[in-house]
Each structure stands twice: as C-alpha cells, then as structure tokens.
N, C-alpha and C positions, 0 to 999 in steps of 0.2 A: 536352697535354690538360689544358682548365682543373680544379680540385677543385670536385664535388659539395656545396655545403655542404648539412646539414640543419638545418634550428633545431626549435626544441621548440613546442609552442603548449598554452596554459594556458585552464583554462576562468575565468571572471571572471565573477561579480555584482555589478553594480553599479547605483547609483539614479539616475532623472532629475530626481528629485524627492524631497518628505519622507513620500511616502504609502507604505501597505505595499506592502512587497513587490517583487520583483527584475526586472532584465532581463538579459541572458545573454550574453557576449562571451566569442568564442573569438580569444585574443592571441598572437602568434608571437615568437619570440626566446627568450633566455635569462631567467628570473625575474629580474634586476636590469632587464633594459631594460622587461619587461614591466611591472615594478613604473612605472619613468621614468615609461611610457604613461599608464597606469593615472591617475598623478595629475595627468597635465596633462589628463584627460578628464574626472573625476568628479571630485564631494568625497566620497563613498562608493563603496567597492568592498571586494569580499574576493576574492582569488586562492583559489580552491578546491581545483583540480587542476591537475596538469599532464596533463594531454587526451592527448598522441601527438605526434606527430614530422610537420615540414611539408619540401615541397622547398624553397619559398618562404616569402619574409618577406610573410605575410597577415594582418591583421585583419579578424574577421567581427564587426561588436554593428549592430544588436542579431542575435542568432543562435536560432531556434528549434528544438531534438531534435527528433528521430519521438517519438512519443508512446509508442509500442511500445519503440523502444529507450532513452530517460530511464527507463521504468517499470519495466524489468530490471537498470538499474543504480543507481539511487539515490532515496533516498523523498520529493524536489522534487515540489509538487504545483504543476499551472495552474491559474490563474482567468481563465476565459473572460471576466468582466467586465471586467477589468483589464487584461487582456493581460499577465499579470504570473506568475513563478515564485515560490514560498513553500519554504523549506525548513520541513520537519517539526520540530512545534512552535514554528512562526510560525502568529499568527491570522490566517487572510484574513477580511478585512472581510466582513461578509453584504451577498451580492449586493444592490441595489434595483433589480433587473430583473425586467419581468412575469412572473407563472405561476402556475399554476391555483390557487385557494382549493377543498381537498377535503374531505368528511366522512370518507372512509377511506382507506384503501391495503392491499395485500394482499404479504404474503410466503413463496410458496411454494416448497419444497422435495422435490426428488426424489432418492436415489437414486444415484451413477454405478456402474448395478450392473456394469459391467467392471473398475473398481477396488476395487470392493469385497467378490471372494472371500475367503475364509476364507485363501489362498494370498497373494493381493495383500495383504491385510491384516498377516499376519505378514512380508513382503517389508519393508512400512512402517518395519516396529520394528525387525525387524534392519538395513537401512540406513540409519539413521538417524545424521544427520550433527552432528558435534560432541559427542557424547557425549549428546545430548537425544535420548532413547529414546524411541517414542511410536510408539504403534498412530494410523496417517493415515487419514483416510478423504474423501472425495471424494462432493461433490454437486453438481447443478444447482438452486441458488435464482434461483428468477424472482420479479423485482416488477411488482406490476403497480396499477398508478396512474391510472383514469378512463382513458384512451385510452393512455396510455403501458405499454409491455413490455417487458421486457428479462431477461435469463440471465445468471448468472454461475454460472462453474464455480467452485468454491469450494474450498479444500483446510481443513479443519478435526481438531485435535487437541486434548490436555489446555491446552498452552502458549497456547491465545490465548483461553483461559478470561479471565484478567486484560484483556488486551484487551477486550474485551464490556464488562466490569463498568465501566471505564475509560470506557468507548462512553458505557454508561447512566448513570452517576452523572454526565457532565457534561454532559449532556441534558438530566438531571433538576436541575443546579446549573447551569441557564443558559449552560454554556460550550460555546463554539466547539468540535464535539464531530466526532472522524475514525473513520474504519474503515480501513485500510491494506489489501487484500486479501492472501494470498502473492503474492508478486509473478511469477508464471507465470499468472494468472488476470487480470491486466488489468484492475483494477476497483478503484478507491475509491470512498468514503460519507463524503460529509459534513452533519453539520447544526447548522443555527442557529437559537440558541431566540431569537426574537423577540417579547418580548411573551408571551400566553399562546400564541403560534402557533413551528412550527418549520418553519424552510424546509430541504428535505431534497433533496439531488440525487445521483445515482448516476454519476459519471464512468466514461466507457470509454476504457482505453488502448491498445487491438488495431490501430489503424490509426496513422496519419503524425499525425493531427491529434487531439486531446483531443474528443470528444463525451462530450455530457449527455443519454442518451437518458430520463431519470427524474427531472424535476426539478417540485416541487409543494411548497404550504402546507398544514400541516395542524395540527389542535389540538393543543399538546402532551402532552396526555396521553395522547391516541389514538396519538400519534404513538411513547412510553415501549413505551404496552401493546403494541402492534402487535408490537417490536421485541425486549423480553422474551420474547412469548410464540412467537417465532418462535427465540429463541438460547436458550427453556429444551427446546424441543421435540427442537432440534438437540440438544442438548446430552445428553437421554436417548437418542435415538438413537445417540450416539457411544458412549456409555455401555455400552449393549448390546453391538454390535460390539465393542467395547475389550474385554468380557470373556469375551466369546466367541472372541476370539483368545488373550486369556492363557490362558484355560482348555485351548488346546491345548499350551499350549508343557510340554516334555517336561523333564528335569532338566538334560540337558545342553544345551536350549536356556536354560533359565534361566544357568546360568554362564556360556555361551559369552556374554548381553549382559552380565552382569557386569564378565565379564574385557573384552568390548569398552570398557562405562564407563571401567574404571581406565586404560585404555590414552589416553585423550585427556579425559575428564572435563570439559570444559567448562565442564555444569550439574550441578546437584545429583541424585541419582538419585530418580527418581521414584515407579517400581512399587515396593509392598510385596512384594516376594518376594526 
C-alpha cells in the first residue's frame, strides 16, 4: 500500500503590478519549493503563513477568503475597486468610483439591552482577556446616509478610546483614515479626505463576499462633526455603565481582578482602585 504523502500550503501575496495593493495565492509544498515557485511567478511576493496541510500538490492565485472568515482571522482589508487585498496600515488608494454627493449623514445608536445588565456588565470585566480589564458594553449603531441603512453591532470599551482619536485626527490631517470594528461584529470604516470632501464607506464582512452597503461624499467638516459627536455621545454612555458597574464591585471582587491582572498582565492596569 502506497504512503499518503501531505505537503503543507502557504498563503502568499503577491503583485501583478506596481500599483497598491495584493493579490492572494494559496501555494503547496514545503517553504523552500514554495519560495522556488514564488520567484519564477512574481517580482514581489511575501510568504505570510503557512495555511494548513493539503492531500495534493495544488496551487490556488489568484485565491479569494469568505469575507466572514478573513475578518475573524486577520486585519487584511478589500477594495472592491481594485480587486486587491491591503494589509493594515497600507493606504488604499481613494476609490474614483461614483456615489452620492450628501449634505449630511446620520449616526445612531442604541442600546444591546441583553448585554448590558448590570450582571453582563460585571461578566465583561471579570473575563476579560489578557490582563486588559474592562467593563464591555454592546450596541447597535445604525448609519444612515440618503437612502443607504445599515447596523453594526458594535462592542465598545475604555481601550479603543485611542483608536477614535487616531480615527479623527487623521481625518482631520487629510489621511487615509480606518476604523477596525472588533472583529465578531463584521464591519470596517473607512475614509478619505479628498479635497475639502471625505469619501466614507462602511464595509460588511457577514457574508462570502465583501459588501459596501454605506458608501457616500460628504463635507469634511460635517463629516469630523457628525463622527465626534457620535464617539463623544458613546463615550458618555460607556462612562455611565463603567461606573455603575464598578460601583458594585464588593472588596473581594476588587482583589480577586487584581490578583487576576498579576497573574497574566499583559496591559498596564487600568481602574483606579
């Protein structure tokens, strides 16, 4: 009976060209042969991963993830106009593809009041992973843009405070400017300041293929305001919650996250108590 062999397959970026941004080859063999491949195919490539274990010696490029499973495991974003994959903190180029010129946009938030008992709420902070202790809370923010709607479930805490600020100041300095959702909520934000206008799209990652259900031009100032007054809004509400849960915690819940921090410490400790 003949031997089974397995070979290993690697996931690969590489360019067809010199413009931004990747396309996505899943390569079989061992990292020397696949490296061989690699360079009689492209002039750029980077070996990323090695992917999983094949029966067969296959090559897949160019190769596109479920949108749903790229989004749970790595912070690679698409651009629909390109057909092209971006690693985080690479700029994609601003689209020049049509869409609405708006005078406003709206961002509302509600609420997930099932996760957000006074119970779920202390659940948050005590399992909280990596030593990053934090009271979580959970909302549905809906945008809603001229005829365009869309929800995101949203997980928000102290820790993507920085994130925000990061959001706005490079909105407000012209730059190629992202929002990363947690990644259980399916949803990036990105935008670009063009000129005094900012082209703003809301990508969803729930299904096989990458959709834009939120994609519009707007001033960029309205477009700042809109988004501050929306993350200062959150940000009191989290506020509230946060201390309305520490305010229950008893003295030996205080110690017991203590002694959790020291035990793995990660981050630096946060709550003043």
């Amino acid at each position: 009976m003949s031997t089974k062999h397995t070979y290993q397959s690697y996931e690969v970026f590489y360019k067809i060209d010199d413009t931004p941004g990747w396309k996505i080859a899943i390569m079989a063999g061992d990292k020397q042969l696949v490296e061989e491949k690699c360079k009689k195919l492209w002039k750029v490539y980077k070996i990323r991963y090695e992917s999983g274990t094949l029966d067969k010696l296959k090559d897949v490029y160019p190769f596109n993830y479920r949108a749903n499973f790229i989004h749970m495991r790595d912070d690679i974003v698409y651009s629909l106009e390109l057909d092209k994959w971006f690693e985080l903190g690479e700029i994609i180029p601003a689209p020049d593809s049509k869409c609405e010129l708006l005078n406003n946009f709206v961002i509302d938030y509600k609420l997930y009041e099932d996760y957000c008992t006074i119970d779920d709420l202390r659940s948050t902070l005590f399992e909280s992973f990596h030593g990053r202790e934090a009271v979580e809370i959970t909302v549905d923010v809906t945008f809603k843009a001229a005829q365009m709607q869309h929800t995101i479930r949203f997980l928000y805490a102290h820790y993507y405070q920085s994130d925000i600020i990061n959001f706005l100041d490079s909105i407000e300095n012209n730059k190629f400017s992202y929002l990363i959702i947690e990644e259980y909520w399916f949803a990036k934000i990105f935008v670009w300041t063009i000129g005094d206008k900012c082209r703003v799209k809301v990508q969803d990652y729930h299904t096989e293929i990458v959709k834009e259900p939120v994609d519009f031009m707007i001033d960029k100032k309205t477009c700042i305001d809109v988004f501050a007054k929306f993350f200062l809004s959150l940000d009191n509400e989290y506020a509230r919650l946060e201390k309305m849960t520490l305010d229950s915690l008893t003295e030996e819940d205080i110690n017991f996250l203590h002694e959790q921090h020291e035990n793995i410490k990660d981050f630096d400790w946060h709550y003043d108590f």
